[in-house]
C-alpha positions as CSV (number, residue, x, y, z in Angstrom):
1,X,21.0,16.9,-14.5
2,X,20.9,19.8,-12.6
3,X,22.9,22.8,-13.6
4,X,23.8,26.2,-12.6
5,X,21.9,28.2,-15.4
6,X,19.1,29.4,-13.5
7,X,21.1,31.1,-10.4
8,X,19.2,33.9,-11.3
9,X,15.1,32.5,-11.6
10,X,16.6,30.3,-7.8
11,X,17.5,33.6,-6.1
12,X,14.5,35.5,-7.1
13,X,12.7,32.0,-6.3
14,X,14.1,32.9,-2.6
15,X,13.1,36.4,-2.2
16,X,9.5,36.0,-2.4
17,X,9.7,37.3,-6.5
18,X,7.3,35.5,-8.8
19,X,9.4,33.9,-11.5
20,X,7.7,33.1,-14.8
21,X,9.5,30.2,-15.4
22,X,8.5,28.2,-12.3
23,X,4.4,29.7,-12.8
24,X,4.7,27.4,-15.9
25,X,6.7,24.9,-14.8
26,X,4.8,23.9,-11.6
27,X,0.8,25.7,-12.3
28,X,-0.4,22.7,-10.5
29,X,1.0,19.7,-7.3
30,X,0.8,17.4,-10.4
31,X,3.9,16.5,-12.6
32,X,4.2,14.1,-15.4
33,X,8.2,14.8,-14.9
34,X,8.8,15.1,-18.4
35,X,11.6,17.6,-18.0
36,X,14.5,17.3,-15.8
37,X,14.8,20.2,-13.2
38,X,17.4,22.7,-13.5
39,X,18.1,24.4,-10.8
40,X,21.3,24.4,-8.6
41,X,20.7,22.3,-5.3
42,X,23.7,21.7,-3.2
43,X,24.7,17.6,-2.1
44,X,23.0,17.8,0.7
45,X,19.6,18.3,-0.3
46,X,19.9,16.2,-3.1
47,X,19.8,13.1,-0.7
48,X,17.7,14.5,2.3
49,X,14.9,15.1,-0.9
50,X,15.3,11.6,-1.8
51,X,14.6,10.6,1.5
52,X,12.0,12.6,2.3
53,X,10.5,10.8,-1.0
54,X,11.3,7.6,0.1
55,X,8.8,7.8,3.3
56,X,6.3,9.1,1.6
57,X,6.6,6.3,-0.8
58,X,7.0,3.7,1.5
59,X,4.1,5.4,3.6
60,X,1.4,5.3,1.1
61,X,2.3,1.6,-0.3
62,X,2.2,0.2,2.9
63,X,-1.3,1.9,3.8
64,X,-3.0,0.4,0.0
65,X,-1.0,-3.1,1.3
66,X,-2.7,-3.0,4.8
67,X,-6.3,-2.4,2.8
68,X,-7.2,0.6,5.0
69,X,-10.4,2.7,4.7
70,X,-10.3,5.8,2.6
71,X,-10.3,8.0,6.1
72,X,-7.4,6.0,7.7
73,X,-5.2,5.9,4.5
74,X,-5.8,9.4,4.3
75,X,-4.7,10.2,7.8
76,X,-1.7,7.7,8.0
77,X,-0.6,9.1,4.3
78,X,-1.6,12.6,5.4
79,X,0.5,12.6,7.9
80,X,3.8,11.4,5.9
81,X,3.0,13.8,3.6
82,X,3.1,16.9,5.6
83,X,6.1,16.1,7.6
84,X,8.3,15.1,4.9
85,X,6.6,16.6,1.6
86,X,3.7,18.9,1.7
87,X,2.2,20.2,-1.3
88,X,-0.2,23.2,-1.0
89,X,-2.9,24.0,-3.0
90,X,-3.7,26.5,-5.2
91,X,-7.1,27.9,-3.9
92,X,-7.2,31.2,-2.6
93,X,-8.2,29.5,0.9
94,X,-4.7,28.3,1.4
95,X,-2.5,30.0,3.8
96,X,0.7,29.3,1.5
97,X,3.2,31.9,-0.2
98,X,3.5,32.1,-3.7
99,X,7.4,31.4,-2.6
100,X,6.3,28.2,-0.5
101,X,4.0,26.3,-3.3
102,X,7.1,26.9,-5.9
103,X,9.7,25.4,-3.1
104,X,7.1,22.4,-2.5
105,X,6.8,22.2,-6.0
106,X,10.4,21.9,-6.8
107,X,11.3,19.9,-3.8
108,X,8.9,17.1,-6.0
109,X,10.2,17.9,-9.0
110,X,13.8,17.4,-7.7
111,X,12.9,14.1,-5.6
112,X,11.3,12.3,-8.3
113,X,14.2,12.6,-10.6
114,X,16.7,11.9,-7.9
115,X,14.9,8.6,-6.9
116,X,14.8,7.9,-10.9
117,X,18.3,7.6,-11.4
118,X,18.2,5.8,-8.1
119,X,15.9,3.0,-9.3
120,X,16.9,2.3,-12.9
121,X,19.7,0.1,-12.2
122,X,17.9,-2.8,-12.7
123,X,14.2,-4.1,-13.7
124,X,13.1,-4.9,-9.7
125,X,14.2,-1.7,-8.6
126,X,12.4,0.3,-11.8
127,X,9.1,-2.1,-11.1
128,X,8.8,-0.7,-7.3
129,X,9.6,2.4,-8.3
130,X,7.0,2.8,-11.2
131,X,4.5,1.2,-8.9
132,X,5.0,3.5,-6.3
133,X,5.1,6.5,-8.0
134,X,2.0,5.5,-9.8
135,X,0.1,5.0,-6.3
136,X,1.5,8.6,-5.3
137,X,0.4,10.3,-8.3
138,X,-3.0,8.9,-8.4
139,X,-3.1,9.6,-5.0
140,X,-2.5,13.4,-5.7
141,X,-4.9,13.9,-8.7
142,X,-7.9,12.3,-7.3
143,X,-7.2,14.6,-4.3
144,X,-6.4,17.8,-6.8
145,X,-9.3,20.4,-7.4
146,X,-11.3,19.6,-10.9
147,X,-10.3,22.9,-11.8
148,X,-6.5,22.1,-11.1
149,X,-7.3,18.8,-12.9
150,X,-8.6,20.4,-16.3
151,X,-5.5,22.7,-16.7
152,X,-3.0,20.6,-16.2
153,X,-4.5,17.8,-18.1
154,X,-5.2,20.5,-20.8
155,X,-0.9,21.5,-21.1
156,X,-0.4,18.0,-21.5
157,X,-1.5,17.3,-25.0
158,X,-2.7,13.8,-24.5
159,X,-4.2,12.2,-27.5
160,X,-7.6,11.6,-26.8
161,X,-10.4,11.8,-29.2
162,X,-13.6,13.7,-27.9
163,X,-16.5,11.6,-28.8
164,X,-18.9,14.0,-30.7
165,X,-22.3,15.5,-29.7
166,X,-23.9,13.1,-32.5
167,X,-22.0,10.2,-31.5
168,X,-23.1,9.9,-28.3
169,X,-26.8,10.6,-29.5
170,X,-26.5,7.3,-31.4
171,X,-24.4,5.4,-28.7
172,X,-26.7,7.4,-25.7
173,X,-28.6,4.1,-25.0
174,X,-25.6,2.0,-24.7
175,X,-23.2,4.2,-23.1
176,X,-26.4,4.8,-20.4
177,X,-26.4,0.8,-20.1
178,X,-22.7,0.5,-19.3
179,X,-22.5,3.4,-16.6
180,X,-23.5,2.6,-12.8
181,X,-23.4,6.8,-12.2
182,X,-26.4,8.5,-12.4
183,X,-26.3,11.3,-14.9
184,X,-27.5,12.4,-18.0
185,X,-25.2,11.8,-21.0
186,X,-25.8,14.3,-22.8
187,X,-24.4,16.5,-20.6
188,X,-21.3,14.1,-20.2
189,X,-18.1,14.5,-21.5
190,X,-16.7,10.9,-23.0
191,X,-13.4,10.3,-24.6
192,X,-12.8,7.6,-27.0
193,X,-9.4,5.6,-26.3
194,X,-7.5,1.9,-26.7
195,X,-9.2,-0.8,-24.8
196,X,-6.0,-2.0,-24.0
197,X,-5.7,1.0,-22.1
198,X,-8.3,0.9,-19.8
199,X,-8.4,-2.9,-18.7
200,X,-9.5,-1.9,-15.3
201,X,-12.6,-0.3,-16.4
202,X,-13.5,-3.2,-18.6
203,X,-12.8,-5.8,-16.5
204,X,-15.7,-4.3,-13.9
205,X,-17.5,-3.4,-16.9
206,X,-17.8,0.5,-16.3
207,X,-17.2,1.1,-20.6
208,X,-18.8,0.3,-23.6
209,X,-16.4,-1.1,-26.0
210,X,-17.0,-0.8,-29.5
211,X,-14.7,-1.9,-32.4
212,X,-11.5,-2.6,-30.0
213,X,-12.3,1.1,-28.9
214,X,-13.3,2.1,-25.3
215,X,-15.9,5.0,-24.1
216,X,-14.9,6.8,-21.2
217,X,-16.8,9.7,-19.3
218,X,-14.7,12.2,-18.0
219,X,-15.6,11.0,-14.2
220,X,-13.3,8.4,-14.6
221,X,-10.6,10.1,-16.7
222,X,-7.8,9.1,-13.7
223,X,-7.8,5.6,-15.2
224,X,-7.0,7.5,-18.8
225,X,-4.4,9.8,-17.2
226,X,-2.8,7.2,-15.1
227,X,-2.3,5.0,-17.8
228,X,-0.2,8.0,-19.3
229,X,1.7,8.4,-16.5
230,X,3.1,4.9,-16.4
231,X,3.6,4.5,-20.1
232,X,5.9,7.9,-20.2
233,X,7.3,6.8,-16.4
234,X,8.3,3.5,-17.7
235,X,9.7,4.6,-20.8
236,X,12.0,6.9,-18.9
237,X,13.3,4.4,-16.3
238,X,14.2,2.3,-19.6
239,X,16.6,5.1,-20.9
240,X,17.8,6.1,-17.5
241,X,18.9,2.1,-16.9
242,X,20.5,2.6,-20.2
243,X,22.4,5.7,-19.7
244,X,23.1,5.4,-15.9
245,X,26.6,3.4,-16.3
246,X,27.9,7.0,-17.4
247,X,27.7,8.2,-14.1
248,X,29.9,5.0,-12.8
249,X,32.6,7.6,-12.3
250,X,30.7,10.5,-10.4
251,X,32.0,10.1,-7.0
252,X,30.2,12.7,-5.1
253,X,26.2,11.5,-6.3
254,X,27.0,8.0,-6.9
255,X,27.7,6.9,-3.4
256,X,24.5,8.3,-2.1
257,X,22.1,7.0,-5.4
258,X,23.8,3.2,-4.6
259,X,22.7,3.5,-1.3
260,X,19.6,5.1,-1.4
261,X,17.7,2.2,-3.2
262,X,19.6,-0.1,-0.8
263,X,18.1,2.1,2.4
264,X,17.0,0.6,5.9
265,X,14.2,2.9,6.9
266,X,14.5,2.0,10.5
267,X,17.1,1.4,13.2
268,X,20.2,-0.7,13.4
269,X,19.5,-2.5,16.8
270,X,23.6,-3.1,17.8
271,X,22.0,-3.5,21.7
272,X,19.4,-1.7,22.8
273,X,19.2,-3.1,26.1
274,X,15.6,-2.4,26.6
275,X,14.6,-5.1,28.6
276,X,18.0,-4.0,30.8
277,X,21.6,-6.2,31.0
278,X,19.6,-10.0,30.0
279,X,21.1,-12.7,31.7
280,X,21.3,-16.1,30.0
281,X,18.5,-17.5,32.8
282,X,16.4,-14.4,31.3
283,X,15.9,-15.8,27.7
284,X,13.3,-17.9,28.7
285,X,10.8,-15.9,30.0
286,X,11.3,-13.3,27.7
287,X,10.1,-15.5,24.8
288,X,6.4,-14.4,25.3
289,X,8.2,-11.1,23.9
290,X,9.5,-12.0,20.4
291,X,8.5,-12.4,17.0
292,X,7.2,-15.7,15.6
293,X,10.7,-16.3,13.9
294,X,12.4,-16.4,17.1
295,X,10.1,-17.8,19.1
296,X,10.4,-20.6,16.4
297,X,14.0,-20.9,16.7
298,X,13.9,-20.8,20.8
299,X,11.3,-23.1,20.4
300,X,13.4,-25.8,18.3
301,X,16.4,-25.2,20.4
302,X,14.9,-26.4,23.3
303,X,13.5,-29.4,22.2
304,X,16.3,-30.6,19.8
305,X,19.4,-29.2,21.9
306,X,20.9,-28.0,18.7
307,X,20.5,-26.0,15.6
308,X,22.6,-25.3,12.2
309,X,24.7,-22.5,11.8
310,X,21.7,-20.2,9.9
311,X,19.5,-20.7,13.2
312,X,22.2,-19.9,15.2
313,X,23.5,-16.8,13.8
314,X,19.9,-15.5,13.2
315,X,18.5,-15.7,16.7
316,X,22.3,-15.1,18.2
317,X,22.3,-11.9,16.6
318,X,18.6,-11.1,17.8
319,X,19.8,-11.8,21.1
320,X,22.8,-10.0,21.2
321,X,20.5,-7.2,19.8
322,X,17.7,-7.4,22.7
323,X,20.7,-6.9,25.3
324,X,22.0,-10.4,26.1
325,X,26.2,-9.5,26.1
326,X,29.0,-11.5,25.0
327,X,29.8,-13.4,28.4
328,X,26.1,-14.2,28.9
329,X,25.7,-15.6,25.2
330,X,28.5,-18.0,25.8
331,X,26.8,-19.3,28.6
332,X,23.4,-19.5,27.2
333,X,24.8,-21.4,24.2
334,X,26.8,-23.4,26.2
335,X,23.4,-24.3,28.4
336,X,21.6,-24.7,24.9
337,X,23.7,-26.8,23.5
338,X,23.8,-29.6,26.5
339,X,24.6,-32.4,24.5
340,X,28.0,-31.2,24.1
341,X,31.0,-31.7,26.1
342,X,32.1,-28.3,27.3
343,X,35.5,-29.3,24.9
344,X,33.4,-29.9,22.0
345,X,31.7,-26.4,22.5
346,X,34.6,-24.7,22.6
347,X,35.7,-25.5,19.6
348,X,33.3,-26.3,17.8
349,X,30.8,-23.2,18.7
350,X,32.1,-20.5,20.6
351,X,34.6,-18.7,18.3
352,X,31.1,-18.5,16.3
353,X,29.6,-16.8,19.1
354,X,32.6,-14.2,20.3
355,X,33.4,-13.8,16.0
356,X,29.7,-12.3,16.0
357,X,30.3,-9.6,18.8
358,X,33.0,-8.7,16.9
359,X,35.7,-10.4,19.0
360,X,37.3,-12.4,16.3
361,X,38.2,-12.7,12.6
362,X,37.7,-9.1,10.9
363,X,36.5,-7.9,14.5
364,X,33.2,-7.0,12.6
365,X,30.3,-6.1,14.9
366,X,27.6,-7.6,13.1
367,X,23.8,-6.2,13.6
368,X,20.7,-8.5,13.4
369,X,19.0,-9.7,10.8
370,X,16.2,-7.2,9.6
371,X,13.0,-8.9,8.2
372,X,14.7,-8.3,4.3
373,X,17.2,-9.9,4.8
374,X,15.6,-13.0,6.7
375,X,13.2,-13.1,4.0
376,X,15.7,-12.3,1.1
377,X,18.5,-14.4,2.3
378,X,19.7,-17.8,2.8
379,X,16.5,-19.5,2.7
380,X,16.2,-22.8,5.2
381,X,16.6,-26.7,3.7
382,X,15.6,-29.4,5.6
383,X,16.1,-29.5,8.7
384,X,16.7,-25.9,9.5
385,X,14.5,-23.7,11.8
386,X,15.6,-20.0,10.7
387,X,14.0,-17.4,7.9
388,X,10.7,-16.4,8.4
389,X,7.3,-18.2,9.0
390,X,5.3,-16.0,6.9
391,X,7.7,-16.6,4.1
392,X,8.7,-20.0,4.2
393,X,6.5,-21.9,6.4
394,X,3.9,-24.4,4.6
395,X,0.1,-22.9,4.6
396,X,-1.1,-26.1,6.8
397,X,2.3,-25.2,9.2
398,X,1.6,-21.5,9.4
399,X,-1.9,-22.1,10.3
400,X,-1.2,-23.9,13.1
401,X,1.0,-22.1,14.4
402,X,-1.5,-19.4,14.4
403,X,-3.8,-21.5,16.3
404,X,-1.0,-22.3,18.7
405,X,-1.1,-18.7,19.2
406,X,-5.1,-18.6,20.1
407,X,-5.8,-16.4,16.8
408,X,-8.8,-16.9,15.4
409,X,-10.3,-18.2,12.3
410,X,-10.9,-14.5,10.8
411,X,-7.5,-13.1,11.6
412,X,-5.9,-15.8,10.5
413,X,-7.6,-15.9,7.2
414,X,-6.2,-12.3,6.9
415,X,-3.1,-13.0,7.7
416,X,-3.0,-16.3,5.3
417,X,-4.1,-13.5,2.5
418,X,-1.4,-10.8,3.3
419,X,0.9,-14.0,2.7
420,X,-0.4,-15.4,-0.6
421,X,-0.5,-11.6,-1.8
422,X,3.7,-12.3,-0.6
423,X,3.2,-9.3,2.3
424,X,5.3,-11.0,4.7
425,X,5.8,-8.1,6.9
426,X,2.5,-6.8,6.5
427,X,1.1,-10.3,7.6
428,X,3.8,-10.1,10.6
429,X,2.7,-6.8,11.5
430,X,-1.1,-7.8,11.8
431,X,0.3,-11.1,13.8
432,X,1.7,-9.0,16.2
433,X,-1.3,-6.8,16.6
434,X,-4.1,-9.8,17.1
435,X,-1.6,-11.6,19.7
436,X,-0.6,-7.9,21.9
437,X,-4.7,-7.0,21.2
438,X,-5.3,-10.5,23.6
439,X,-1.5,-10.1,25.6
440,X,-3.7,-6.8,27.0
441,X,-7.3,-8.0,27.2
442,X,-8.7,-5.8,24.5
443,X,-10.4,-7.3,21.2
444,X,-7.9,-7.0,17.9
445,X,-10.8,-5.1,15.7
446,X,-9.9,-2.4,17.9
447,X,-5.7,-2.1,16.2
448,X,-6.9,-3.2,12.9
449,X,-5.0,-1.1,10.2
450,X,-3.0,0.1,12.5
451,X,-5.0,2.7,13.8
452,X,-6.6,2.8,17.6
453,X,-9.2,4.7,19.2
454,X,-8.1,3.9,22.5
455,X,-4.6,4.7,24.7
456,X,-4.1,1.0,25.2
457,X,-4.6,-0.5,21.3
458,X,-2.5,3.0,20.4
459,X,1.1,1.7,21.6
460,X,-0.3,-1.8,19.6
461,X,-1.5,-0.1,16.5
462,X,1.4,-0.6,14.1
463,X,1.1,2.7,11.9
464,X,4.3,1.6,10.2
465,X,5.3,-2.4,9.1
466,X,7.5,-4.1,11.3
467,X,10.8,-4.3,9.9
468,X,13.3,-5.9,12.3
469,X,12.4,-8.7,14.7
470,X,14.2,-6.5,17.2
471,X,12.0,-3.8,16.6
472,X,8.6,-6.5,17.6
473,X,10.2,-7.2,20.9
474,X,10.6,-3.9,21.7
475,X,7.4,-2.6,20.8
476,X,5.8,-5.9,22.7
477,X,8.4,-5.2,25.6
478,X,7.4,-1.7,25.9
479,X,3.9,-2.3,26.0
480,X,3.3,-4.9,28.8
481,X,5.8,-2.3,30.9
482,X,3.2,0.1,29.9
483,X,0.2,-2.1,31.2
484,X,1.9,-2.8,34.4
485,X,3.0,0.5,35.4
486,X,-0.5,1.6,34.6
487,X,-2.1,-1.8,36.6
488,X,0.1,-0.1,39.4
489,X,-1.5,3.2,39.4
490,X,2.0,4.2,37.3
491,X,-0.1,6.4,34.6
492,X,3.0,8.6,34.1
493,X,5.3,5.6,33.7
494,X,2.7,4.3,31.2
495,X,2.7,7.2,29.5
496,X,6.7,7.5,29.2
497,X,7.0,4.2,27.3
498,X,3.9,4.6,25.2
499,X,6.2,7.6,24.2
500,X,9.2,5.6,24.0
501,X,7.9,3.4,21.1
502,X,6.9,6.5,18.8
503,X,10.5,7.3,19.1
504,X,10.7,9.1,22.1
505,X,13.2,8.3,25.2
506,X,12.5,5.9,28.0
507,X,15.1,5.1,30.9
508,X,17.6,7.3,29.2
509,X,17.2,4.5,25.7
510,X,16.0,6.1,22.6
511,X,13.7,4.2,20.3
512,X,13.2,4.4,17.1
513,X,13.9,8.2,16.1
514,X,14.3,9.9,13.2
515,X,17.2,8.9,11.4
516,X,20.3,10.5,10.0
517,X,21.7,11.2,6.3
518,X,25.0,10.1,5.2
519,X,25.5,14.1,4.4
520,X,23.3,15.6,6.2
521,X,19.7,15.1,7.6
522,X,17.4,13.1,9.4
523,X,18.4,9.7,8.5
524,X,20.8,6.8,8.5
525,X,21.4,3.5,6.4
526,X,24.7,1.1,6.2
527,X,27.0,0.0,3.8
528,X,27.8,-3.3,4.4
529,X,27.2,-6.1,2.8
530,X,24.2,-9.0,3.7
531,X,27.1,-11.1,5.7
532,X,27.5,-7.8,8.1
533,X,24.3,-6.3,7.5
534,X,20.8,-7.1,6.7
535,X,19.9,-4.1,5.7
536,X,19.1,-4.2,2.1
537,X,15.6,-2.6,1.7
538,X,14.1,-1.4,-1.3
539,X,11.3,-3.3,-1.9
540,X,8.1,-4.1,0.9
541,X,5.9,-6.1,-1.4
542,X,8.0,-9.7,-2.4
């Protein structure tokens, strides 16, 4: 895929030189990625661009998922884009080298292809990947210049057929009754295409159709050229999938592409400790803390004095991971579990516990379940309390639960939606900003989308899903310490933990920071498998 025979176009690439080859390979930021780059890049950018990819992805998929305006998606996607993959534009206005639009360039060129062969293993991974890469590149061309558009749409040689001057003279009244833009037709450019190919457009009935043939104005021409892009994209994953088992053997690029599609964009919380060393008597009062899958399973376990093994490793783990150590897990299971005879509990139940701190069997120290893999994984039967609500509870149960929780009728309609459109995360995410909104006396309009005009709704604003249960009760943690360091004229302590939960430090803990490659770079994911780890995330939308 990428080769050495261009050492010489890379190195004047480097030194400022225009090189003719990249002016006609990259004349616009839009790609179909019909070619495979080839140019020499060295391991470790191969995965740090894949990365860098990967938030961007994720970044603009979850802002379309969390239906926000066009001026928040554009700052929340905005943002992603120009930390981990700006792309200049061409205008004369832009402060950009010729050298640093042809690095950008590349840099996209190189991603895409990377995070090709690492989705076309199988057809779930090649669905979020064509979906995602569709979002990103329709995202770019409606935000390209029309004069960017028309040449690259012009080196692409895409069979469309030009309806005539005198065609549209005798379709002129119909094609004006189909249109809801104001214009004059004659002056409009229309292409005549497959209906099939524009389903979008007929389906709000923005086209006149005429014998199994569609009439569209150049105005809407994205529908035309994304349609394009997905055929060709699709098509390529297909022959990637198919050739892929050849590079079985590559052990330098195939370690990284299996675990790239597999990759936990967040933390590993082993014990964060961020509510300090919890003692078993803490657990309690620390509930107004956690996620509603916890909560659930605390809930349960207090009234029934028991729960299966899944329930028990799911919100042990959670525990372990909010701080709660290995002495003071015994004895809250011990307490938990009153019905049994101290006898039974020891050998029944507590190898269980010391075996998930790593103290027995393979001495594995396991990490707590992330929100894949409750979702994903061993989903509950009868009788059980673990997974998650949003996944797995009934409609009329999840509703009430959301009642129990004093949220209203609107946000909980929203949150019902988010979960028939299978968001589960996204439906957590606006749970926990409606129930910290009222935790802090301030109405929940004011964090919706995850954006906040205020200092208070800006450490609830959620500008990125929840992921981990851990990662909820240290976000909720953080902010009631917030509120009552500021409630005691404490504005500086305030300040320190609103910092703490954009990834900054608090108390000498670190939150969620940037996070490290297995080469080299800024991010960090596990190998082990769902019985160690949960961390198995390449797909948001279930």
């Amino acid at each position: 895929m990428f080769t050495q025979q261009n050492r010489k176009n890379r190195q004047l690439l480097a030194s400022g030189i225009k090189s003719t080859y990249d002016d006609d390979l990259y004349p616009t930021r839009l790609n179909f990625y019909r070619e495979p780059p080839r140019l020499e890049i060295s391991i470790e950018e191969f995965e740090q661009f894949a990365l860098d990819r990967m938030q961007v992805l994720q970044a603009l998929l979850t802002a379309q998922m969390r239906n926000l305006t066009p001026e928040q998606l554009d700052k929340s996607v905005g943002e992603a884009i120009k930390k981990y993959m700006p792309m200049s534009p061409n205008s004369k206005g832009s402060s950009a080298s010729h050298r640093q639009l042809m690095e950008e360039r590349r840099k996209d060129h190189i991603s895409h292809f990377i995070l090709r062969l690492a989705y076309s293993r199988s057809q779930e991974l090649r669905s979020w990947f064509l979906r995602a890469e569709c979002a990103l590149f329709r995202y770019r061309f409606e935000k390209e210049m029309l004069k960017d558009q028309l040449e690259f749409l012009e080196k692409q040689n895409l069979s469309w057929k030009k309806v005539s001057d005198e065609d549209k003279r005798l379709l002129k009244e119909k094609l004006k009754a189909s249109s809801f833009k104001p214009g004059n037709i004659d002056e409009e450019t229309y292409f005549e295409v497959d209906f099939e190919r524009v389903t979008g457009l007929v389906g709000r009935r923005q086209v006149y159709i005429q014998a199994g043939k569609a009439f569209v104005r150049l105005s809407d021409q994205v529908v035309l050229v994304l349609d394009e892009f997905k055929e060709r994209l699709s098509h390529a994953l297909e022959v990637t999938g198919r050739v892929l088992p050849r590079m079985d053997e590559d052990d330098r690029l195939m370690p990284v592409l299996n675990n790239i599609n597999k990759q936990y964009l967040g933390r590993e919380f082993t014990s964060s400790a961020i509510a300090g060393e919890i003692q078993a008597s803490d657990v309690d009062t620390l509930k107004v803390h956690m996620p509603l899958c916890m909560e659930h399973l605390h809930d349960e376990l207090r009234r029934e004095k028991h729960t299966r093994h899944g329930g028990r490793m799911q919100y042990g783990l959670f525990l372990k991971g909010i701080g709660l150590s290995l002495e003071q897990a015994l004895l809250f299971w011990q307490m938990a579990l009153e019905k049994k005879t101290p006898e039974e509990f020891n050998k029944n139940y507590a190898y269980n516990v010391r075996h998930s701190y790593g103290m027995e069997g393979k001495r594995t120290d396991y990490t707590p379940y992330s929100c894949k893999s409750i979702i994903m994984n061993n989903a509950p039967g009868p009788g059980d309390h673990h997974g998650c609500p949003f996944r797995h509870f009934s409609a009329p149960n999840l509703r009430a639960q959301l009642t129990a929780h004093q949220v209203d009728e609107f946000d909980t309609e929203d949150i019902i939606h988010k979960v028939q459109q299978r968001h589960y995360q996204i439906a957590c995410t606006r749970y926990y900003e409606v129930t910290r909104a009222k935790m802090v006396g301030i109405s929940p309009e004011n964090v919706k989308g995850g954006l906040s005009d205020t200092a208070t709704g800006s450490l609830i604003a959620s500008q990125e899903v929840i992921e981990h249960p851990n990662q909820f009760f240290e976000q909720s943690y953080l902010l009631m310490k917030s509120k009552n360091a500021e409630a005691e004229g404490g504005a500086a302590s305030g300040s320190a933990a609103g910092a703490a939960v954009g990834g900054m430090e608090m108390d000498g803990l670190t939150g969620p920071a940037p996070l490290d490659a297995t080469v080299k770079g800024r991010y960090t994911y596990k190998k082990a498998g769902p019985s160690i780890s949960s961390n198995v995330q390449h797909d948001i939308d279930m």
